[in-house]
C-alpha positions in Angstrom: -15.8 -3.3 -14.0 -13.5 -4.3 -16.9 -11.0 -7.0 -16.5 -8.6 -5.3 -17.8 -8.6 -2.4 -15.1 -8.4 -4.7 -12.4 -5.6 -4.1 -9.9 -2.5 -6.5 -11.2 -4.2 -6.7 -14.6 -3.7 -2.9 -15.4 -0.8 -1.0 -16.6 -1.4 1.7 -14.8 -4.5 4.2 -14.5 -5.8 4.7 -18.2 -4.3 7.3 -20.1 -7.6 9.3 -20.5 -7.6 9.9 -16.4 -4.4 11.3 -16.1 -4.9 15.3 -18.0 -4.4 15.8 -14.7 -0.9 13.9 -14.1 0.7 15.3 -17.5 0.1 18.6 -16.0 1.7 18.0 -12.9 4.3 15.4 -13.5 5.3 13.3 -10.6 9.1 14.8 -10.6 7.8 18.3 -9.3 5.3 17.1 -7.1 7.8 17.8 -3.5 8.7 20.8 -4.8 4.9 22.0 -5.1 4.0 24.4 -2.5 0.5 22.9 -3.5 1.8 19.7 -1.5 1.5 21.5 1.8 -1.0 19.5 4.1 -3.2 17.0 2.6 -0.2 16.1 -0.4 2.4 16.1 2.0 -0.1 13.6 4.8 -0.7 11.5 1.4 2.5 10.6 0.2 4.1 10.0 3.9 1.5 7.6 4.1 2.4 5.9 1.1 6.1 6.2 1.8 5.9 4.8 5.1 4.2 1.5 3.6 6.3 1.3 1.2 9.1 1.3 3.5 7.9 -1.1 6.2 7.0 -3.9 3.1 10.3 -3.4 1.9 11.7 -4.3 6.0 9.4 -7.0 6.1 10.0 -8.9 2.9 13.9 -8.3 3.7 13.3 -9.6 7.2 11.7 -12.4 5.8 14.8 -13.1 3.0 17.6 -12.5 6.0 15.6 -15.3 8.2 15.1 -17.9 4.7 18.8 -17.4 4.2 20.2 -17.8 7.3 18.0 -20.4 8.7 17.3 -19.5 11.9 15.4 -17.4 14.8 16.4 -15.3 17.4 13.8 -14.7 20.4 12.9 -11.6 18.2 11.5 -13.1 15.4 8.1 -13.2 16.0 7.9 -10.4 18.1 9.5 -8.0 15.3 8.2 -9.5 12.4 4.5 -9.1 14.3 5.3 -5.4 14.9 5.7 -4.4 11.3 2.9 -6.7 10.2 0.5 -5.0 12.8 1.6 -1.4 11.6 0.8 -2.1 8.0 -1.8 -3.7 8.1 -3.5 -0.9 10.8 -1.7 1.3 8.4 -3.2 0.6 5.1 -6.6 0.0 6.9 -6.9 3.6 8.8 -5.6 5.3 5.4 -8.2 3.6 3.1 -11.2 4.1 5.9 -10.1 7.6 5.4 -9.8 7.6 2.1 -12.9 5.8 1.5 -15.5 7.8 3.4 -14.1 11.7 3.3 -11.3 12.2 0.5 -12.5 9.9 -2.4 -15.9 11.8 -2.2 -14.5 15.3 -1.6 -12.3 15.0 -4.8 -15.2 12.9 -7.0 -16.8 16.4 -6.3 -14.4 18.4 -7.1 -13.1 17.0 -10.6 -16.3 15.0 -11.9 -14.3 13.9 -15.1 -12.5 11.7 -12.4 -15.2 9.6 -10.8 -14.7 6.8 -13.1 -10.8 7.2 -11.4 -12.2 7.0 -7.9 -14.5 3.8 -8.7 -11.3 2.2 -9.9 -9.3 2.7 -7.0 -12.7 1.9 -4.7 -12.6 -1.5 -6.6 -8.3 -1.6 -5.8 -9.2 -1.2 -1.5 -11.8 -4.0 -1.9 -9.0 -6.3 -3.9 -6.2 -5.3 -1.3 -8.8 -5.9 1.6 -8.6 -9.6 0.4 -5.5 -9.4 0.0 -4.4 -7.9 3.7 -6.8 -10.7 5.4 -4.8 -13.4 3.7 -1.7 -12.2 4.4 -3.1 -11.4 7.9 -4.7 -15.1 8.3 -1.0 -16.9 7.2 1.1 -14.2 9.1 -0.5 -15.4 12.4 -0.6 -19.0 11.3 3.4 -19.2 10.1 3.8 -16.7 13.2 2.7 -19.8 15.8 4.5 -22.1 14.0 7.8 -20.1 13.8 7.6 -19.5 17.4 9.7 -18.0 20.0 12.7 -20.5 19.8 16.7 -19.5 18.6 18.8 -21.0 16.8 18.5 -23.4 13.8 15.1 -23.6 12.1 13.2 -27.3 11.9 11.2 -28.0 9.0 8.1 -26.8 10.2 9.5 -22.9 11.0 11.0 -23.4 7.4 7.5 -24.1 5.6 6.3 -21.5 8.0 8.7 -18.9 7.1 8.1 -19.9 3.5 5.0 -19.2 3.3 4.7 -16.0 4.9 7.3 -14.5 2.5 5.3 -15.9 -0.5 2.3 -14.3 0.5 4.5 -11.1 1.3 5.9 -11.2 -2.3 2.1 -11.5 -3.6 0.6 -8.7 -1.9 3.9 -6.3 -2.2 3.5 -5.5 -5.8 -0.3 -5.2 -5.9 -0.3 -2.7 -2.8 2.8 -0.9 -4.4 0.9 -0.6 -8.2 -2.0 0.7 -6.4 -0.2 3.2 -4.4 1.6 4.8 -7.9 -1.7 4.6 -9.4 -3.6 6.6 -6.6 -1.1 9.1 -6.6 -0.7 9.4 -10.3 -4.7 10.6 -9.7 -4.4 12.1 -6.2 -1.7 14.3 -6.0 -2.0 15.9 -9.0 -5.6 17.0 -8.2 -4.6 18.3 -4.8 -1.8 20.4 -6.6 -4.4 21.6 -9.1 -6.9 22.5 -6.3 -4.7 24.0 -4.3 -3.9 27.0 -6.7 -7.5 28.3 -5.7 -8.1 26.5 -2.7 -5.0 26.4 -0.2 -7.4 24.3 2.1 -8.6 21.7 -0.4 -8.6 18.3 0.6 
């Protein structure tokens, strides 16, 4: 694949894959009775990991400047950890092995689209065991203690929230840029096919 469609390299999907999105801008898109079903499944998805990054990466801020734990610390911060990353993994499986195929078959002029955002679940993959492997690392080290962070909870803290701050915008670029392909095909579908998807 070219470099420069990479996911954190692009700007975006390329402008000859979205006929689709000019058609159906993303400003109508909830007002679509097209969005019924699959659309609506698709972008609660999304919404909800947008939502529970942003929690953890403000979690994460509220502990760095403050400087300490409470006894729910770990125990939180593990919880929405666990749901995103179950999350993002569920929703791509899905993605991966029924709708990605379904659509490449129903709009051919997008497969090149659907190899792009393959190539995206394989980066984020990556991505999601790294952040996995120092979440349960800076997790131990954090530990169940309250009150005043030592040095080691600091680094540990520290390091989570880096990794948190470099997976955040790659997972939210790819989510705008699946959409930008996705939704607008299930809205054009739909006009023939209430069912599609």
């Amino acid at each position: 694949m070219d470099e420069t469609l990479k996911l954190g390299a692009r700007d975006g999907m390329p402008e000859e894959l979205l006929f689709l999105s000019r058609k159906y801008p993303r400003e109508g898109w909830r007002s679509n009775q097209g969005l019924a079903g699959t659309g609506e499944f698709w972008l609660a998805n999304h919404d909800f990991f947008r939502q529970i990054t942003a929690r953890i990466a403000t979690e994460l801020q509220q502990i760095q400047e403050k400087g300490e734990t409470t006894y729910q610390t770990v125990p939180l911060i593990n919880q929405y950890l666990g749901r995103l990353l179950s999350g993002l993994d569920g929703h791509h499986t899905v993605e991966d092995h029924h709708y990605f195929p379904v659509f490449q078959r129903a709009e051919p002029r997008l497969v090149r689209a659907f190899e792009i955002l393959d190539a995206d679940h394989d980066m984020i993959h990556h991505a999601i065991d790294e952040l996995a492997a120092t979440a349960q690392d800076s997790l131990r080290k954090i530990g169940h203690a309250e009150g005043a962070m030592i040095s080691e909870q600091r680094f540990a803290v520290d390091a989570l929230a880096e990794t948190m701050q470099r997976f955040r915008p790659v997972m939210l670029q790819h989510l705008a840029d699946e959409e930008d392909i996705v939704i607008p095909l299930i809205l054009e579908k739909a006009r023939s096919d209430p069912e599609f998807g």
